[in-house]
Residue frames relative to the residue before (quaternion, step in Angstrom):
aa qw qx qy qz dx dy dz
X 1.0000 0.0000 0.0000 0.0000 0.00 0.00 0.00
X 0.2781 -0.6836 0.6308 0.2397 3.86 -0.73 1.02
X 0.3528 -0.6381 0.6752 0.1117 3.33 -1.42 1.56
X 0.4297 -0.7155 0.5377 0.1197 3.45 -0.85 1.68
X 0.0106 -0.7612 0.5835 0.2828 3.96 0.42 0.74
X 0.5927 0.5021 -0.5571 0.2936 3.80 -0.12 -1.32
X 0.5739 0.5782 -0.3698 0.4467 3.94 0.81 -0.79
X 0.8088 0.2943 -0.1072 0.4977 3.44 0.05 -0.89
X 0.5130 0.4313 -0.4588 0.5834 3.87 1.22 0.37
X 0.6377 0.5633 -0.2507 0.4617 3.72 1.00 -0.35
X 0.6885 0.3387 -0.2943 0.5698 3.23 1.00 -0.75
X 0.6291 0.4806 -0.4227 0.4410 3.89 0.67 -0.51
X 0.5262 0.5411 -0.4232 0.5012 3.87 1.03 -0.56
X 0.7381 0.4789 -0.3159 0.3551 3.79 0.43 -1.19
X 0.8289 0.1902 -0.1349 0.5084 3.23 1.08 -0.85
X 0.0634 0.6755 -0.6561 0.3305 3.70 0.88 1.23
X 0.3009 -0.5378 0.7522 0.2334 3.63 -1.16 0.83
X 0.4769 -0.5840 0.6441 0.1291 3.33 -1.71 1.25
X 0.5554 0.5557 -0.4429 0.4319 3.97 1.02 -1.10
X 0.5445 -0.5423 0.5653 0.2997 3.36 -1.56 1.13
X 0.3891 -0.3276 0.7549 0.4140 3.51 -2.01 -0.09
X 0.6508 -0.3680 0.6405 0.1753 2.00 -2.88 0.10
X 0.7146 -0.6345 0.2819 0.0852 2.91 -1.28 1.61
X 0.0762 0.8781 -0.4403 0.1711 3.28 1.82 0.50
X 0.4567 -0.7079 0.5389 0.0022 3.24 -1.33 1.70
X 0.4925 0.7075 -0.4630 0.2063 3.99 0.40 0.65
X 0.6088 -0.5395 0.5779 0.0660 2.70 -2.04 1.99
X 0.0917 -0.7896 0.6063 0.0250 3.57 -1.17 0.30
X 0.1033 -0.7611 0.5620 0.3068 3.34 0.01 0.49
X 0.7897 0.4634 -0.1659 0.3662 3.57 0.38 -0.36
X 0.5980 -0.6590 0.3194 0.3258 4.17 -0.21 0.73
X 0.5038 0.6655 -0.1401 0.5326 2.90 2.09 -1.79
X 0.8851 0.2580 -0.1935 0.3355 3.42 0.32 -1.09
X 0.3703 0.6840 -0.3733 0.5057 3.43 1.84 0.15
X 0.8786 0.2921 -0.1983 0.3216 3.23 0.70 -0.93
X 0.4220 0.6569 -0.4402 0.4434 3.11 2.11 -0.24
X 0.4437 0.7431 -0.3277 0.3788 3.69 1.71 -1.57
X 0.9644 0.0765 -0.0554 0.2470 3.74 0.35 -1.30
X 0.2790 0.5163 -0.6334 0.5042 2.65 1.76 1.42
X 0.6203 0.5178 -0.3437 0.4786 4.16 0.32 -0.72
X 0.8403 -0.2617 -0.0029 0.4747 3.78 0.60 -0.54
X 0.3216 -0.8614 0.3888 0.0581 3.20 0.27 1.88
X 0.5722 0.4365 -0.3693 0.5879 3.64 1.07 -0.40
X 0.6258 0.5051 -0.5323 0.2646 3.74 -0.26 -0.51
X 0.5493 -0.5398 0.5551 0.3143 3.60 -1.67 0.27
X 0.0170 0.8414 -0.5394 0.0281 3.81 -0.20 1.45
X 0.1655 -0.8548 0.4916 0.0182 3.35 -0.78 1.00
X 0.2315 -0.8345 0.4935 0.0811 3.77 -0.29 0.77
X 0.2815 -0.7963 0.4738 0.2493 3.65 -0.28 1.22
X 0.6686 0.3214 -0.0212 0.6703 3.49 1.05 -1.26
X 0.2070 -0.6435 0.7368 0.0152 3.47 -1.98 1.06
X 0.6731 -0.5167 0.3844 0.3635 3.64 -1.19 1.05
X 0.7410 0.4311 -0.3462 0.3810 3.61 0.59 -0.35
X 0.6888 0.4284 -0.4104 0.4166 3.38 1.39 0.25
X 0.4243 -0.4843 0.5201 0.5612 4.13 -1.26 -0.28
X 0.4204 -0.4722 0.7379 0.2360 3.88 -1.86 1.28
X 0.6980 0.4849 -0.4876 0.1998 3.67 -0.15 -0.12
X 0.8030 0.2138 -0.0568 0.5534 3.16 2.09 -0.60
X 0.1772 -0.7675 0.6016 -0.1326 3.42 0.13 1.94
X 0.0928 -0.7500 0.6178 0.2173 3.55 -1.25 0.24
X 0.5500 -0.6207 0.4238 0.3642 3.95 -0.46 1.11
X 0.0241 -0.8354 0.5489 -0.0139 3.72 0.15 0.61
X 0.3436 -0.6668 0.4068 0.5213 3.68 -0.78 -0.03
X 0.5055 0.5543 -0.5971 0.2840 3.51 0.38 0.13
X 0.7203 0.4191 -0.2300 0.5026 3.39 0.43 -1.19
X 0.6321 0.3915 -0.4277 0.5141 3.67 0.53 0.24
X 0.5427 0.4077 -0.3974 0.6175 4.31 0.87 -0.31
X 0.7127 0.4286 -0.4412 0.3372 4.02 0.63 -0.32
X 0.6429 0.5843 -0.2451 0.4303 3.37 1.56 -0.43
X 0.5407 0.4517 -0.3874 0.5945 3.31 1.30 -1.21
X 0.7042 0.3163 -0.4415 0.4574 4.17 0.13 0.21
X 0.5976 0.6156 -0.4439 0.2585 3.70 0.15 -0.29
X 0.2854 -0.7387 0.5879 0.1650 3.30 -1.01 1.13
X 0.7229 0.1668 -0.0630 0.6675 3.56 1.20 -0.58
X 0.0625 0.5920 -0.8032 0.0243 4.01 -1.42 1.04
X 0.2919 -0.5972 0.7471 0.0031 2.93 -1.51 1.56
X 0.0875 0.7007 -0.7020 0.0928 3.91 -1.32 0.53
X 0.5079 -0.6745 0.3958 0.3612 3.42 -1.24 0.64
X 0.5286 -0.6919 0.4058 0.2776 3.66 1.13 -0.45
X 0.4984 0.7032 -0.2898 0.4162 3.65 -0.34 -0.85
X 0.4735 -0.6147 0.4970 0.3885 3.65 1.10 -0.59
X 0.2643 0.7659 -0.5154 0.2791 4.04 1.38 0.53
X 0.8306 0.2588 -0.1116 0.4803 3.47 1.09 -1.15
X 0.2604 0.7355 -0.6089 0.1434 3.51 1.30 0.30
X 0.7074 0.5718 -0.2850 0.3023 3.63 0.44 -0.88
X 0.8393 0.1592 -0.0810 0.5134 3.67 1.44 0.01
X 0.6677 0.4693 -0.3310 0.4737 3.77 1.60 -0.22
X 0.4921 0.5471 -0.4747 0.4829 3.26 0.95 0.57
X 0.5166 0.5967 -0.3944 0.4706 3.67 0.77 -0.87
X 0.7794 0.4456 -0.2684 0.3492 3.08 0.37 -2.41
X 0.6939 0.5228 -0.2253 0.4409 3.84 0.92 -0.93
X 0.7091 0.1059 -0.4410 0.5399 3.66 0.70 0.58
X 0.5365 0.5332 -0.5196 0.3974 3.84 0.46 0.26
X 0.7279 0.3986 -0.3421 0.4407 3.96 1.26 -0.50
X 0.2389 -0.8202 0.4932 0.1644 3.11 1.57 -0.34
X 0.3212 0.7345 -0.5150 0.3036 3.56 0.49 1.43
X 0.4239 -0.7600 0.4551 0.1884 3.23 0.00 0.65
X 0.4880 0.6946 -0.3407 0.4041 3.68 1.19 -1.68
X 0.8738 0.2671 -0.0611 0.4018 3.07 0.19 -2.16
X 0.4014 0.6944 -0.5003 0.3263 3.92 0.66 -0.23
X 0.8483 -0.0459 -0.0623 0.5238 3.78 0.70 0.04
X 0.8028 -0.4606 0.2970 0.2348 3.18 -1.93 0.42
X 0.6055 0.6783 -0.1602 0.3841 2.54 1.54 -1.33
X 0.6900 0.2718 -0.1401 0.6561 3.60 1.41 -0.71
X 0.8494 -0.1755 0.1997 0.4559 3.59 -1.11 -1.35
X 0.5627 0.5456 -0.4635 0.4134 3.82 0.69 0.99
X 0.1248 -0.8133 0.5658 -0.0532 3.53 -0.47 1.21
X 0.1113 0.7979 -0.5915 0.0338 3.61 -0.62 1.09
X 0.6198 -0.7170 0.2854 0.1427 3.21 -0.55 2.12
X 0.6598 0.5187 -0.1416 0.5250 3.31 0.89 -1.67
X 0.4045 0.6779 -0.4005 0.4651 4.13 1.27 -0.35
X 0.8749 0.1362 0.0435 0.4626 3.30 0.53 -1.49
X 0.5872 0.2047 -0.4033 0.6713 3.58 0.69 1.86
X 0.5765 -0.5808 0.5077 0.2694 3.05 -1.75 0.99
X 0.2579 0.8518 -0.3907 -0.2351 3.52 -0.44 0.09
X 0.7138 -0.6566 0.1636 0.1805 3.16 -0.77 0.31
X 0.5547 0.2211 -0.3619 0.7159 4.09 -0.39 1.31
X 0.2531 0.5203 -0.7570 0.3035 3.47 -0.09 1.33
X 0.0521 -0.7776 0.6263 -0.0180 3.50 -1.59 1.17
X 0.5638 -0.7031 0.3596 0.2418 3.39 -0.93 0.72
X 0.7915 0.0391 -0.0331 0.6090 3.49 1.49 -1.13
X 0.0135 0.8419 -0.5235 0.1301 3.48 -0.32 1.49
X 0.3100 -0.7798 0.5437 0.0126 3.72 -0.79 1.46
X 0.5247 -0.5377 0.4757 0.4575 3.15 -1.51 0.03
X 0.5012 0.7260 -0.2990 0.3637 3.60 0.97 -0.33
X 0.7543 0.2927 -0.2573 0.5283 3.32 1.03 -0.45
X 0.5689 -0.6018 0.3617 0.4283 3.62 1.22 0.63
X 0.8079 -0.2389 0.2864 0.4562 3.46 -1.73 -0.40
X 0.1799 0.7467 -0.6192 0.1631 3.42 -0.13 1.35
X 0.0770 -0.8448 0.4741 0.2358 3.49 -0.70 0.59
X 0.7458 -0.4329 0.3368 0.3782 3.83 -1.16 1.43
X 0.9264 0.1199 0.0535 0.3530 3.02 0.16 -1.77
X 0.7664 -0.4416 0.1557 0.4398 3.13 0.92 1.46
X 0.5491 -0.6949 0.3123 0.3436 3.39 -0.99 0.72
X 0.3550 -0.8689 0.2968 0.1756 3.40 -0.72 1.44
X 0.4622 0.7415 -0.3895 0.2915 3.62 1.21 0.48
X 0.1394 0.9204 -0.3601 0.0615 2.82 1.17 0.73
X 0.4450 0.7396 -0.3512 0.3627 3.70 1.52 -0.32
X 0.7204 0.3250 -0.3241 0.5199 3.50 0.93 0.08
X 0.3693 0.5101 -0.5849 0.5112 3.83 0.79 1.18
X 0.1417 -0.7644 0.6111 0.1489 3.33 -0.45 0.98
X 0.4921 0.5942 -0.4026 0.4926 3.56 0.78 0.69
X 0.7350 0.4211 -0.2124 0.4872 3.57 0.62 -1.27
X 0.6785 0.6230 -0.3215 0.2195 3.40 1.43 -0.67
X 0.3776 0.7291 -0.0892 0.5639 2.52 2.18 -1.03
X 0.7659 0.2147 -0.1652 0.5831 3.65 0.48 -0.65
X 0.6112 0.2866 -0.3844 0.6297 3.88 0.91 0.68
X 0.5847 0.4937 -0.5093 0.3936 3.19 0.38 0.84
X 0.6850 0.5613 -0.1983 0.4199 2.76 1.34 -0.98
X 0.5409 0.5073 -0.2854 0.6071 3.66 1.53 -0.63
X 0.7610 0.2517 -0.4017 0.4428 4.00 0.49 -0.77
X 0.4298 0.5482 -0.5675 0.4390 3.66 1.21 0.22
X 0.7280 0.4180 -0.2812 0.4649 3.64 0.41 -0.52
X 0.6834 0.4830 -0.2410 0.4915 3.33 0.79 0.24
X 0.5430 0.5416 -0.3219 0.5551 3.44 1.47 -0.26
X 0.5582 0.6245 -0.3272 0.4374 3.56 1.55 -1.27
X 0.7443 0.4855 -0.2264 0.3988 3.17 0.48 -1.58
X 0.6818 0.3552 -0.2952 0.5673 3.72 0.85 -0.60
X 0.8607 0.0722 -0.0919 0.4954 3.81 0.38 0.09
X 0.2653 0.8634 -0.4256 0.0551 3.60 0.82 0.84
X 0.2129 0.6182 -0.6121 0.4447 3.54 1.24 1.51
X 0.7215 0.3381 -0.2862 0.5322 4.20 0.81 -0.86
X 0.2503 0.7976 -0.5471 0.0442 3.89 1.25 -0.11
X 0.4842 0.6611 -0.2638 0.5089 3.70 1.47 -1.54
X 0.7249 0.3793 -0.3054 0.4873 3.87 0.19 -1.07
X 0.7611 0.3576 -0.2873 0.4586 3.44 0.06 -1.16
X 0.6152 0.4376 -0.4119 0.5102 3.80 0.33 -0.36
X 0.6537 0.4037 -0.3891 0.5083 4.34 0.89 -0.21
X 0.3158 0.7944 -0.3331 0.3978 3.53 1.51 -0.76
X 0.8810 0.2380 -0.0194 0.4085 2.69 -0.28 -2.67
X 0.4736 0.6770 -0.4069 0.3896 4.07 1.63 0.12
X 0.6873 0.3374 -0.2618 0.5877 3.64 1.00 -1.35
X 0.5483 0.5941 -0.4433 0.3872 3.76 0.70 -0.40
X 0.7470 0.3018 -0.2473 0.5383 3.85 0.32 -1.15
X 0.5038 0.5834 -0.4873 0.4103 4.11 0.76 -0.46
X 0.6925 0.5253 -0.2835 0.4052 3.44 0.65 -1.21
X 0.5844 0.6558 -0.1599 0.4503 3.26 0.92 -1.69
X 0.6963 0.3258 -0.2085 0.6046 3.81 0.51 -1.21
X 0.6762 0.4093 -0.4312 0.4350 3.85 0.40 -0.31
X 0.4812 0.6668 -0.3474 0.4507 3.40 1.31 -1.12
X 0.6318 0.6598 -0.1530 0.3769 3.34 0.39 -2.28
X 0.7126 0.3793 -0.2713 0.5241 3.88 0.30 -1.31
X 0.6360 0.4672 -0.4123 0.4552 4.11 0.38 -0.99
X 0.6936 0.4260 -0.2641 0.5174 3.90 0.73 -1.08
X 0.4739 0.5766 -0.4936 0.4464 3.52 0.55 -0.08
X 0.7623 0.4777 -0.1059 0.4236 3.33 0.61 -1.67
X 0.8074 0.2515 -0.2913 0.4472 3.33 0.84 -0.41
X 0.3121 0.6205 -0.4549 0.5573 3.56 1.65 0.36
X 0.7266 0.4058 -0.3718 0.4112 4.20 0.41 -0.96
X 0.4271 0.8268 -0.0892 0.3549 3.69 1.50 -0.10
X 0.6321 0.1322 0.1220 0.7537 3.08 1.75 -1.69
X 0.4774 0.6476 -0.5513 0.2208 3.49 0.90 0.92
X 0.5278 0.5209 -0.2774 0.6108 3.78 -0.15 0.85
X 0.4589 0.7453 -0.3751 0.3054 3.68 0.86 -0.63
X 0.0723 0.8077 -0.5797 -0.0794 3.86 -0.20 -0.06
X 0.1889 0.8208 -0.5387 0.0186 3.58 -0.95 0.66
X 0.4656 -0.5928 0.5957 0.2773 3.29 -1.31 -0.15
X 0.0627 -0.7522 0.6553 -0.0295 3.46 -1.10 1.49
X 0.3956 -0.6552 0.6091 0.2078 2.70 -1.52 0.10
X 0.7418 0.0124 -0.1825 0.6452 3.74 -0.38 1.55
X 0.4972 -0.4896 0.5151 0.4978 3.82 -1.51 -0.95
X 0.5149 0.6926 -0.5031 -0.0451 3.66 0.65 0.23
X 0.4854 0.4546 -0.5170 0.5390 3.67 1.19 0.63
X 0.4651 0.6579 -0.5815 0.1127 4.00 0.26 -0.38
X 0.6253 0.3809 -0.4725 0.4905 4.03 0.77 0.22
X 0.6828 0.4111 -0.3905 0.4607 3.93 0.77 -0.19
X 0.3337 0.5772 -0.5354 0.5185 3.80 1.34 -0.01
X 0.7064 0.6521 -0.1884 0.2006 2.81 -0.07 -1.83
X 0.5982 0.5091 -0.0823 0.6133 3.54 1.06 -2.00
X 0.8258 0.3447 -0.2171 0.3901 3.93 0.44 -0.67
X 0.1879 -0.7394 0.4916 0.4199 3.21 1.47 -1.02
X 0.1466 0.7576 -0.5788 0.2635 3.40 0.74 1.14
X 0.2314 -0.7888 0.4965 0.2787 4.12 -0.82 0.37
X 0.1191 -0.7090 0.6636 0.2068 3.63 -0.69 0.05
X 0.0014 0.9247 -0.3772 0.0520 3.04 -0.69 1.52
X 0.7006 0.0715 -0.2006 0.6811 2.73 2.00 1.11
X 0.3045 -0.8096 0.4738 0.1656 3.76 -0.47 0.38
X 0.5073 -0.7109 0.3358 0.3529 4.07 -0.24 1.06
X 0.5084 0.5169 -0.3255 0.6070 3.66 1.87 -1.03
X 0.4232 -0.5889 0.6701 0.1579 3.26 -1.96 0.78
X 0.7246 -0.0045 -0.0887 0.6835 3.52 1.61 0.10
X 0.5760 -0.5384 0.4165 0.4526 3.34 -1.18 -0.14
X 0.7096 0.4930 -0.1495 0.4807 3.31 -0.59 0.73
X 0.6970 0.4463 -0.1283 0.5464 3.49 1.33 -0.91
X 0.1742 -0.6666 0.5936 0.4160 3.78 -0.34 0.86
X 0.8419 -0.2949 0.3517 0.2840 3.01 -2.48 -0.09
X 0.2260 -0.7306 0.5975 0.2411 4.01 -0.58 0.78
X 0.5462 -0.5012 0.5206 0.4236 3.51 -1.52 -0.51
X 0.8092 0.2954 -0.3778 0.3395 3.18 0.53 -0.12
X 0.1524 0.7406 -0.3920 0.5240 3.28 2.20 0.43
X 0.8330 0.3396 -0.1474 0.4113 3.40 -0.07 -1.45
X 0.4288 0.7324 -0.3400 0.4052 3.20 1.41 -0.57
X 0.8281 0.2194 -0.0312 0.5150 2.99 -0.04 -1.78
X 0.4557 0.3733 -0.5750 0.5678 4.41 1.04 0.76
X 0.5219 0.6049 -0.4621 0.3850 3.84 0.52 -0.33
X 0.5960 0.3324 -0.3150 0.6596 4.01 0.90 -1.10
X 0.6923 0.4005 -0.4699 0.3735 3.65 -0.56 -0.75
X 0.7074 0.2402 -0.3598 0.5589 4.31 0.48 -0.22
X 0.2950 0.6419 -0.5916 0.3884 3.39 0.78 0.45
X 0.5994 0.6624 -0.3621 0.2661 3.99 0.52 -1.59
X 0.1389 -0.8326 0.4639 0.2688 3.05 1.45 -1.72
X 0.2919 0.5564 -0.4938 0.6012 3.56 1.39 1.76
X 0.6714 0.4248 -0.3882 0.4669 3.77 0.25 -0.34
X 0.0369 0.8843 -0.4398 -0.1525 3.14 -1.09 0.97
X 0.6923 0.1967 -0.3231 0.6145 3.37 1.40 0.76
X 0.5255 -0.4574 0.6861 0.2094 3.29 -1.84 -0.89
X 0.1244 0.8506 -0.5106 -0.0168 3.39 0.00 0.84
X 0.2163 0.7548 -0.6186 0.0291 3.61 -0.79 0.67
X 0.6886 -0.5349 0.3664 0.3248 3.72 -1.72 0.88
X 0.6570 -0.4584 0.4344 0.4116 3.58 -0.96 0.43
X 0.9099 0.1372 -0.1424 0.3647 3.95 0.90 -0.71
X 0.4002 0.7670 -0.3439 0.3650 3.13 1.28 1.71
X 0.3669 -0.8342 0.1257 0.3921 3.17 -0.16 0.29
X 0.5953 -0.6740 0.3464 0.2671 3.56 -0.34 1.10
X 0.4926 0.6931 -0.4560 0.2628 4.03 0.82 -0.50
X 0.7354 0.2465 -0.3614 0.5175 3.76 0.58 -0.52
X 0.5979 0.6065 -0.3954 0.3440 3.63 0.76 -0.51
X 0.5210 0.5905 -0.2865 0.5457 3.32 1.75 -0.82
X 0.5746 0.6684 -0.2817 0.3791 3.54 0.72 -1.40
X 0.7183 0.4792 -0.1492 0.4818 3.32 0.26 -2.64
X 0.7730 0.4819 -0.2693 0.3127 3.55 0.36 -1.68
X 0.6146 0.6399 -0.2381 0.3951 3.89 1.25 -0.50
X 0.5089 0.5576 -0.2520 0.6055 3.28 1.56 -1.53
X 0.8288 0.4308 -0.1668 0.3158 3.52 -0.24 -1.95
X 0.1480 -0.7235 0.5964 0.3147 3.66 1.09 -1.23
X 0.4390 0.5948 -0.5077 0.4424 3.46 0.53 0.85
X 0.4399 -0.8104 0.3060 0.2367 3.10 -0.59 1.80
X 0.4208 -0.7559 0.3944 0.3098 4.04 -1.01 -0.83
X 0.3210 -0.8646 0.3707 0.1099 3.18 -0.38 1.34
X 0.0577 -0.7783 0.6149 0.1127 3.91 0.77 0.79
X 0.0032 0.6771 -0.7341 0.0513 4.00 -1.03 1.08
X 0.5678 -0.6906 0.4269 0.1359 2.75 -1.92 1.02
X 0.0246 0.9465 -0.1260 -0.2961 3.56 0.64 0.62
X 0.5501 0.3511 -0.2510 0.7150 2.76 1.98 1.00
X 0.5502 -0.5929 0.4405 0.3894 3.47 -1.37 -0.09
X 0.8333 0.2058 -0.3919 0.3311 2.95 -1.04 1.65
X 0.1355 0.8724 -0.2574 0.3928 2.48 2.02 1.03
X 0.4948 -0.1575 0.0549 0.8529 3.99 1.55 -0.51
X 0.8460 -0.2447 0.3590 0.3091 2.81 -2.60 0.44
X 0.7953 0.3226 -0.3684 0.3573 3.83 -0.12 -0.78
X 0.5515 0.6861 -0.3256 0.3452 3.96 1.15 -0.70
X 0.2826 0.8539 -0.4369 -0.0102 3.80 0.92 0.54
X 0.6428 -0.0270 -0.0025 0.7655 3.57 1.54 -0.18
X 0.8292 -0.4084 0.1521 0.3502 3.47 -1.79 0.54
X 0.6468 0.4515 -0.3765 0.4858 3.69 0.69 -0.95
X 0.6139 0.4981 -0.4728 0.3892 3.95 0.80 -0.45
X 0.6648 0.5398 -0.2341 0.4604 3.47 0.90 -1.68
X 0.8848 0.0752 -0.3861 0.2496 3.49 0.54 0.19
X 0.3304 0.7108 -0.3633 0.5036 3.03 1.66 0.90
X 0.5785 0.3992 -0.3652 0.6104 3.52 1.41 -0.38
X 0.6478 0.5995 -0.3194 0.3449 3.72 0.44 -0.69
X 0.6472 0.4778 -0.1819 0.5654 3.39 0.75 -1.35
X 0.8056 0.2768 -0.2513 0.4597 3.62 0.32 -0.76
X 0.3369 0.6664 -0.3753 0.5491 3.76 1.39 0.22
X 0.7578 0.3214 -0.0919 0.5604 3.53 0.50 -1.63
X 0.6234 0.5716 -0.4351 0.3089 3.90 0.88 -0.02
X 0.6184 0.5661 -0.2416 0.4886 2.76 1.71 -1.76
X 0.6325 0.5897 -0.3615 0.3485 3.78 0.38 -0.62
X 0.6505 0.3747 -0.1895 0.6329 3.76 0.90 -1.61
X 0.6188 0.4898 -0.4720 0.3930 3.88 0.26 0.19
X 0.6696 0.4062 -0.2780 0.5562 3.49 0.96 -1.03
X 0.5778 0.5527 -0.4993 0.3337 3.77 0.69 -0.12
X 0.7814 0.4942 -0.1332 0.3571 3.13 1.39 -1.01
C-alpha cells in the first residue's frame, strides 16, 4: 500500500498541539544536533557548542560553554569518540551530574545506528582513527531518522508531562523527512559514479547515500594536514582524468586543495559540513539540499 505522505503531513499539521514544551535546557555539541534538538522540541533553550565553520574534533572547554553545561538538562553529541578530546574536560569542570551519563541527560547519536569503519585494532600510528566507526553520521538521511526517534525517546524520559508533544513533534518531523528523503534519493541516483578527492571522511556517510567514490584523501592520515609529497602522488592519481572534484568542509583548510586543484585543473567543492555551514544550510532539509545540489552542479560541468 503507497503511504500518501502530503496526507499525513496534513494531518500532523492539524493536530500539532499549539501548547508550548517544557522549557528544557539542551547543550549540543554539534550544529546538526541543535537543529535536529528544535525540530523535536522547538520551545526548549538550545545551545550549540561548535559552529560549521569550526573542526568538532577540536573544542576548547571555555567558561562559556562550561556555565552552558552546568545548566543543561539534556547534551546531545554525535558520539563515536568525535568529542573524546574535549567533553570530558567540559563534564567535570560543569560538574552536572544530569548530563555525566546516558543513563540520564547524555545522548550519544552514533549509539543508536550502525555506523560505518568500525575497527577492532586501532594505533596511534594510523593517525585520527575513530574505534567506533566514523562519527558523522548526520548526513545518512536514514540513520537520522532513526536518531530522532531514540532522542524523541529521550526527551520523554526527561520530561514525560510533554511525552504527547514530542511524540506529535517526532510525527511532522519524520513525514517531512520521508518526503524530504524521496527528492534526495533522486538526486543521490545522479552523482552515482562520481569520483572525488576529500579531505578527511567527513562526507563518507553522504558518499555513501549517493554512491559517490572517494578515491583518495588530501591527509596522509587522519588528522595529518596534506604533505608535498602527499600531494604529489594525489597529483598522478587526477592525472587518470576520472576524478571530478576536490571536496573539502566549509571549515578546513584549503592550502593543499588549492595546491592539488591548480596543478590538476580540477575544480573545488567547499561543502557545508553541518548546518550553517554556507548561507543556504539553515537547518537539515537546507544542509542537504545545498549539498546534493553543490555536488550536482560540479559532476555536470565535468560532463
Amino acid at each position: 500500500m503507497r503511504i500518501n505522505f502530503k496526507l499525513l503531513l496534513g494531518s500532523a499539521l492539524l493536530t500539532l498541539s499549539h501548547g508550548a514544551l517544557a522549557q528544557m535546557n539542551i547543550f549540543a555539541c554539534e550544529p546538526e544536533y541543535a537543529a535536529l534538538a528544535k525540530e523535536l522540541a522547538p520551545d526548549a533553550r538550545i545551545y550549540s557548542a561548535t559552529t560549521a565553520m569550526q573542526d568538532p574534533h577540536q573544542v576548547q572547554a571555555r567558561p562559556s560553554l562550561i556555565a552552558k553545561m552546568r545548566q543543561a538538562d539534556l547534551v546531545i553529541c554525535a558520539g563515536a569518540e568525535l568529542e573524546v578530546g574535549w567533553l570530558p574536560m567540559l563534564q567535570m569542570k560543569a560538574a552536572n551530574v544530569q548530563v555525566r551519563s546516558t543513563d540520564k541527560g547524555l545522548f550519544f547519536a552514533a549509539e543508536h545506528v550502525k555506523t560505518l569503519d568500525q575497527m577492532s585494532n586501532v594505533d596511534r600510528s594510523m593517525g585520527d582513527i575513530h574505534s567506533l566507526g566514523n562519527p558523522h553520521v548526520h548526513f545518512s538521511p536514514q540513520r537520522m531518522l532513526t536518531i530522532a526517534q531514540a532522542l524523541t525517546g529521550k526527551l520523554i524520559q526527561l520530561d514525560e508531562k510533554q511525552s504527547a508533544g514530542y511524540q506529535q513533534q517526532l510525527s511532522l518531523f519524520s513525514v517531512r523527512w520521508q518526503l524530504a528523503m524521496t527528492k534526495w534519493q533522486v538526486k543521490a541516483r545522479a552523482l552515482q559514479g562520481m569520483k572525488v578527492i576529500a579531505y578527511h571522511s567527513s562526507f563518507r556517510y553522504l558518499f555513501d547515500f549517493t554512491n559517490i567514490e572517494q578515491v583518495a584523501d588530501l591527509e596522509p592520515k587522519p588528522g595529518l594536514p596534506p604533505t608535498s609529497s602527499h600531494l604529489a602522488s594525489l597529483l598522478k592519481r587526477a592525472d587518470k582524468g576520472d576524478i571530478a572534484a576536490i571536496i573539502i568542509a566549509s571549515y578546513q583548510n584549503q592550502r593543499g586543495a588549492n595546491w592539488l586543484a591548480e596543478k590538476s585543473n580540477l575544480p573545488i567543492i567547499i561543502l557545508p559540513l553541518s548546518v550553517g555551514g554556507n548561507e543556504q544550510s539553515n537547518d537539515l532539509f537546507s544542509l542537504y539540499d545545498s549539498t546534493l545540489d553543490l555536488l550536482t552542479q560540479a559532476y555536470r560541468a565535468q560532463k
